[in-house]
C-alpha positions in Angstrom: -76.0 102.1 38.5 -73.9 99.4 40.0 -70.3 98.3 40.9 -69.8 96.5 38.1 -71.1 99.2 35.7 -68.4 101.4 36.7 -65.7 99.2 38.9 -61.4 99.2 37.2 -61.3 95.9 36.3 -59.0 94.0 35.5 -57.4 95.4 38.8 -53.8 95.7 39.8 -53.0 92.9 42.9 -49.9 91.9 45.1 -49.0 89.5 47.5 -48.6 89.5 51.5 -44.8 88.8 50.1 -44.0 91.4 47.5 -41.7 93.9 48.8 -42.9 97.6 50.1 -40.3 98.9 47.3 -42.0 97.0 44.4 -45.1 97.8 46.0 -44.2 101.8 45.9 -43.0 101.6 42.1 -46.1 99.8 40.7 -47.8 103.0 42.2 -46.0 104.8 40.7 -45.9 103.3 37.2 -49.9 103.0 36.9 -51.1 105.8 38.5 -53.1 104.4 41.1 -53.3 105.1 44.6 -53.3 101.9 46.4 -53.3 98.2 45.0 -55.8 95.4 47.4 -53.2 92.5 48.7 -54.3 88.7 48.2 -53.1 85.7 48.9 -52.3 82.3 47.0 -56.1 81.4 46.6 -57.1 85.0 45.1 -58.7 86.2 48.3 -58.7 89.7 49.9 -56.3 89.9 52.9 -55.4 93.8 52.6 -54.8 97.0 51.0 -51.9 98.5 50.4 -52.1 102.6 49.9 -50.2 105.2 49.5 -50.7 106.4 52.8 -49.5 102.8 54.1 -46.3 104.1 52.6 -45.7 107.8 53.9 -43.7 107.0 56.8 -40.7 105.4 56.0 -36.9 105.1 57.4 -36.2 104.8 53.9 -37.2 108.6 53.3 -36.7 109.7 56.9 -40.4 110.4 57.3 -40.8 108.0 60.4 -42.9 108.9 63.3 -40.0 109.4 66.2 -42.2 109.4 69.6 -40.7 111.9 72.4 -39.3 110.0 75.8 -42.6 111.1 77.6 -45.0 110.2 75.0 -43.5 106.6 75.3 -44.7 106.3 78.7 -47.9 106.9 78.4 -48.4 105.1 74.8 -49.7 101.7 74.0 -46.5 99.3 73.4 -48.7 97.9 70.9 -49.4 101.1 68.8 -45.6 101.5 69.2 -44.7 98.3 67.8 -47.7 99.1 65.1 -45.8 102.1 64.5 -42.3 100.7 63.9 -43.7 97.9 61.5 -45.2 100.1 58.9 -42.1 102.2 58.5 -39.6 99.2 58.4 -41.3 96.5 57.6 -39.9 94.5 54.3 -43.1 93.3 53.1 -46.9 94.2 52.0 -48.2 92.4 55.0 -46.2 94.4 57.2 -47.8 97.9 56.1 -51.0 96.8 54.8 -54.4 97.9 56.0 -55.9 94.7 57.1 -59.2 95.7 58.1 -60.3 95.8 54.4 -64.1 97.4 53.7 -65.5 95.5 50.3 -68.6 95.2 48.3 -70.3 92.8 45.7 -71.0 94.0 42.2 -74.4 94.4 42.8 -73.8 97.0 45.6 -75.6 100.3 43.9 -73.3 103.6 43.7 -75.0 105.6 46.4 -73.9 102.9 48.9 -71.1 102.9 47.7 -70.5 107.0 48.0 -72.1 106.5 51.3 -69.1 103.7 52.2 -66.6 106.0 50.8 -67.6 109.0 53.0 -68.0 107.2 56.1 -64.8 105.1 56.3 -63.2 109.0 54.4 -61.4 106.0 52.1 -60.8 106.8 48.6 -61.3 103.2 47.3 -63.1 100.4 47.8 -62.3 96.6 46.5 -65.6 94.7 44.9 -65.1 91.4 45.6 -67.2 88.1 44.3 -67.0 84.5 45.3 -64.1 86.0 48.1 -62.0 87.0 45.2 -61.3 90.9 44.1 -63.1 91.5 40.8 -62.6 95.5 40.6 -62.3 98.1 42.4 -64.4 101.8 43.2 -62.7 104.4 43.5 -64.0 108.4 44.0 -62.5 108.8 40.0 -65.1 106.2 38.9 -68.1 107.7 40.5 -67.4 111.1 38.9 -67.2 109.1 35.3 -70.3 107.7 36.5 -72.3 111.1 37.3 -70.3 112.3 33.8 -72.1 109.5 31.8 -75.5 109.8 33.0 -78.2 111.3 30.9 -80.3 114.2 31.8 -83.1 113.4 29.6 -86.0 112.9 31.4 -89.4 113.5 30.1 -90.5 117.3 30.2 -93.2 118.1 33.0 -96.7 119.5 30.6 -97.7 122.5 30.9 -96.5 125.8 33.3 -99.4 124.5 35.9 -97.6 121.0 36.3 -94.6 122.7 35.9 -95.1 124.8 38.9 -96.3 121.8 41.3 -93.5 120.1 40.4 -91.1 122.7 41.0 -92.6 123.2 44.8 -92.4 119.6 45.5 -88.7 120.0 44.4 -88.5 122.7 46.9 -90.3 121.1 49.8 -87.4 117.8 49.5 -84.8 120.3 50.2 -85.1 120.9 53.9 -84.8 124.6 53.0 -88.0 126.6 54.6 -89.9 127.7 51.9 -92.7 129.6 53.6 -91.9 133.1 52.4 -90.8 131.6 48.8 -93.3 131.7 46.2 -93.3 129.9 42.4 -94.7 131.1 39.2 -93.5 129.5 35.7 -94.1 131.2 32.6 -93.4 129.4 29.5 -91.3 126.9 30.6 -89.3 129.6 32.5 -89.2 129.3 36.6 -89.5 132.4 38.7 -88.2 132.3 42.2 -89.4 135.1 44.5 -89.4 135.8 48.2 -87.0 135.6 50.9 -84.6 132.7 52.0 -83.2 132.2 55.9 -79.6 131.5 54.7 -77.6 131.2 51.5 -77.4 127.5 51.2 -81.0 127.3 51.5 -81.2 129.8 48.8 -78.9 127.5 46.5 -80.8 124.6 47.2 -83.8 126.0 46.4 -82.5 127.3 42.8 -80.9 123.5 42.3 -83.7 122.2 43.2 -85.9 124.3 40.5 -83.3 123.9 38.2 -83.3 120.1 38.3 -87.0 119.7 37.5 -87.3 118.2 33.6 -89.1 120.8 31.9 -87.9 124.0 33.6 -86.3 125.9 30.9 -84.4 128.7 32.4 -84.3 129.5 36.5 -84.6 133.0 37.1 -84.2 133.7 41.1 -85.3 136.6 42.8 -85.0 135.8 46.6 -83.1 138.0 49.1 -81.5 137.2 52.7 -83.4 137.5 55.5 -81.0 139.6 57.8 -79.3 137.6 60.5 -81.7 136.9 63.8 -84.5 137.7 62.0 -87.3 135.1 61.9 -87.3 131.5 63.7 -86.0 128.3 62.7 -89.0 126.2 60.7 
């Protein structure tokens, strides 16, 4: 899937002039968390957040740097500081160093954006101007809506291959983990270094089209025991 196949759109814009207080309420009023700022032409200059907004004089939640923190600080951060808890304006709080994507960007690079930046939303933009918007609510919808119906492996022999392929992509070591299918139904035995590896290995079985039911039958090895590989 793509941008556009799961992107808010219409999406909710200001201006560089619209007041921080008119900003706050539209927030408020549609339940969003942040609205992208653009200028006369339609173009992305910004993003204003609800983080953007946390430290205000208004509410008395304004950084107030101590007398020897000031000495050592950078006048500019300072001044940084200052602007986004008194300035008037959406230009004065907004984040202006704005990550974006095109409609065709698929969802995992998009999940990948959202992690790395640790931003909750990104703008999709086309021919400069914001189109939609991404946000982590639309990629749940997105993982809701998708289909689990994948063609069935054949028989338990298939089955079984298939299911210790799935195991090998995991990164878990498999060496003392063994697979045997019976009717559909997916038997994990062995032993397992940690318990993460143990729940990918069970994901992993469970996630192969065919595999019935998952019934797992791998213990711990105890702590120390064994080496890594």
């Amino acid at each position: 899937m793509l941008a556009k196949d799961v992107m808010t759109s219409p999406v909710l814009t200001v201006s560089p002039d619209t007041s921080v207080m008119e900003v706050a309420k539209l927030l408020l009023e549609r339940h969003i968390s942040a609205a992208p700022v653009v200028d006369e032409a339609g173009h992305l200059v910004g993003v204003v957040s609800e983080g953007d907004l946390m430290r205000r004089q208004e509410s008395g939640t304004e950084r107030h740097h101590s007398w020897w923190l000031t000495l050592i600080s950078d006048p500019q951060d300072e001044a940084r500081d200052y602007l986004k808890s008194h300035g008037l304006h959406a230009r004065d709080v907004m984040s202006k160093h704005v990550v974006s994507v095109d409609e065709d960007t698929p969802l995992d690079e998009i999940a990948d954006i959202l992690e790395r930046h640790r931003i909750k939303r990104v703008p999709v933009v086309a021919g400069g101007k914001v189109v939609g918007i991404v946000s982590r609510a639309n990629l749940l919808q997105a993982f809701v809506a998708q289909s689990r119906t994948a063609k069935p492996i054949g028989d338990d022999r298939q089955l079984r291959e298939a299911v210790l392929e799935a195991l090998r992509g995991t990164g878990a070591r498999t060496l003392y983990v063994n697979v045997v299918v019976n009717d559909g139904v997916v038997h994990l035995w062995g032993v397992a270094y940690t318990e993460d590896e143990k729940g990918a290995m069970c994901a992993a079985a469970e996630n192969v089209p065919g595999a019935r039911e998952v019934r797992e039958r791998i213990s711990l090895l105890p702590r120390g025991a064994g080496r890594s590989g």
